[in-house]
C-alpha positions as CSV (number, residue, x, y, z in Angstrom):
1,X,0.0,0.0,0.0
2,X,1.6,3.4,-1.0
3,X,1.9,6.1,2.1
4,X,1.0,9.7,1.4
5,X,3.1,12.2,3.0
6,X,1.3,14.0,5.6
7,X,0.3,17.8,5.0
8,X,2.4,20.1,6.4
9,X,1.4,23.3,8.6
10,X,2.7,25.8,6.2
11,X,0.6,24.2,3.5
12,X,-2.8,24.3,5.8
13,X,-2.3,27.6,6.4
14,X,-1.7,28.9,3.3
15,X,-4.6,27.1,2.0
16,X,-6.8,28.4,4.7
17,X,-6.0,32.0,4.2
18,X,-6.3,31.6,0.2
19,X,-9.9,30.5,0.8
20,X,-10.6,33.1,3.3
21,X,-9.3,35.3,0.9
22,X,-11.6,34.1,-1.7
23,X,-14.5,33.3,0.4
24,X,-14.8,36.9,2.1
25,X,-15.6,38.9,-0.7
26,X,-17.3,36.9,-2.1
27,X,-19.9,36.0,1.0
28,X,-20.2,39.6,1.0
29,X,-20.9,40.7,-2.0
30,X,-23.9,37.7,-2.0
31,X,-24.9,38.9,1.3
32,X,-25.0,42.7,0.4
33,X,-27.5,42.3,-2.8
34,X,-29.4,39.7,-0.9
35,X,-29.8,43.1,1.6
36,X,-30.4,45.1,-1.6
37,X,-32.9,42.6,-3.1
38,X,-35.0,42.5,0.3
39,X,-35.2,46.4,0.8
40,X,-36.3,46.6,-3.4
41,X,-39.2,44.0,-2.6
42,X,-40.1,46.3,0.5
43,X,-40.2,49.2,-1.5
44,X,-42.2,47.7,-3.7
45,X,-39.8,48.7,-6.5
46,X,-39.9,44.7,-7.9
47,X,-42.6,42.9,-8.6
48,X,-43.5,39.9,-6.3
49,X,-42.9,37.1,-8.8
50,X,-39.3,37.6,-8.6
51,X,-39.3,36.3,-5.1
52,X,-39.8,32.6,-6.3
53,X,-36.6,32.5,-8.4
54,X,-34.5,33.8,-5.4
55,X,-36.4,32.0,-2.4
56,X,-35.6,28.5,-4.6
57,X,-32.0,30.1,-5.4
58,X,-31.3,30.3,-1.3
59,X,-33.0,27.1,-0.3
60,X,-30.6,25.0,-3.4
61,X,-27.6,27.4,-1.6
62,X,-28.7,26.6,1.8
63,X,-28.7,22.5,0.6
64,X,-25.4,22.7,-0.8
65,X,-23.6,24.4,2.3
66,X,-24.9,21.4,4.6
67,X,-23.5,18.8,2.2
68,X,-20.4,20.9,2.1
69,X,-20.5,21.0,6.2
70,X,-21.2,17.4,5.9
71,X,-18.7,16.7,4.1
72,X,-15.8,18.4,6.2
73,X,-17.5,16.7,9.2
74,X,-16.7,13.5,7.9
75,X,-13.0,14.3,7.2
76,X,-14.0,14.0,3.4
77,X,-11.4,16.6,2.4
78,X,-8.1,15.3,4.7
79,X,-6.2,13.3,2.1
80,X,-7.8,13.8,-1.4
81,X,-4.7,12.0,-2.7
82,X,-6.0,9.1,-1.4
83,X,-8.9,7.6,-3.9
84,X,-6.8,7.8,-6.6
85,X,-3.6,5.4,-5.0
86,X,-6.3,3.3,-3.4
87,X,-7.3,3.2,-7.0
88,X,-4.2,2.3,-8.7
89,X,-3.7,-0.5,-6.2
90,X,-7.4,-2.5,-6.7
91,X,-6.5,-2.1,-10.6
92,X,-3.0,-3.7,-10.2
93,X,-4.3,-6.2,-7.8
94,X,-7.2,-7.3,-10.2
95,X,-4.9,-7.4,-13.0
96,X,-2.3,-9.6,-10.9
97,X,-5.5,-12.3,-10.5
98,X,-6.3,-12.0,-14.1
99,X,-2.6,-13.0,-14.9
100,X,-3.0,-16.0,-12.3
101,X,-5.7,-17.2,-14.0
102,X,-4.6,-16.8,-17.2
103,X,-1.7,-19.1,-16.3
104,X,-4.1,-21.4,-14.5
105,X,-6.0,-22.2,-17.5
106,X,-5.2,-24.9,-19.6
């Protein structure tokens, strides 16, 4: 079985930082026309119908953030090099039995 390195601090950091970086502005400028969108319907300035679109919008957001929490909760994102060495090692095993039978066979 091949052994994956283990992540270093420098590296969990950085990447934690680079999402924040990402993730802030972003989470703000959603929240701020969300704030923008729910003063218009107040003032009347937009007609009701549009609330459908954006009420199904949130809830399909609101879905995907607890399968993303989910997710993290369940260590899903620890090794992502993982899969694809676990992978590699069920193909060569299968194709070390297919050789043994092959040489089995009369």
């Amino acid at each position: 079985m091949m052994k994956t390195l283990p992540e270093s601090r420098g590296k969990r950091i950085f990447l934690i930082v680079f999402a924040l970086a990402i993730l802030a502005p972003a989470g703000y400028g959603f929240v701020e026309k969300l704030m923008l969108f729910v003063l218009a319907v107040k003032r009347d300035l937009i007609a009701g119908f549009t609330i459908v679109p954006v009420v199904n919008y949130l809830i399909v957001t609101a879905g995907m953030a607890c399968l993303l929490v989910w997710a993290i909760i369940n260590g899903m994102f620890r090794n992502i090099e993982a899969p694809k060495y676990h992978m590699l090692e069920q193909e060569e095993a299968l194709d070390e039995r297919e050789r043994q039978a092959r040489k089995e066979a009369p």
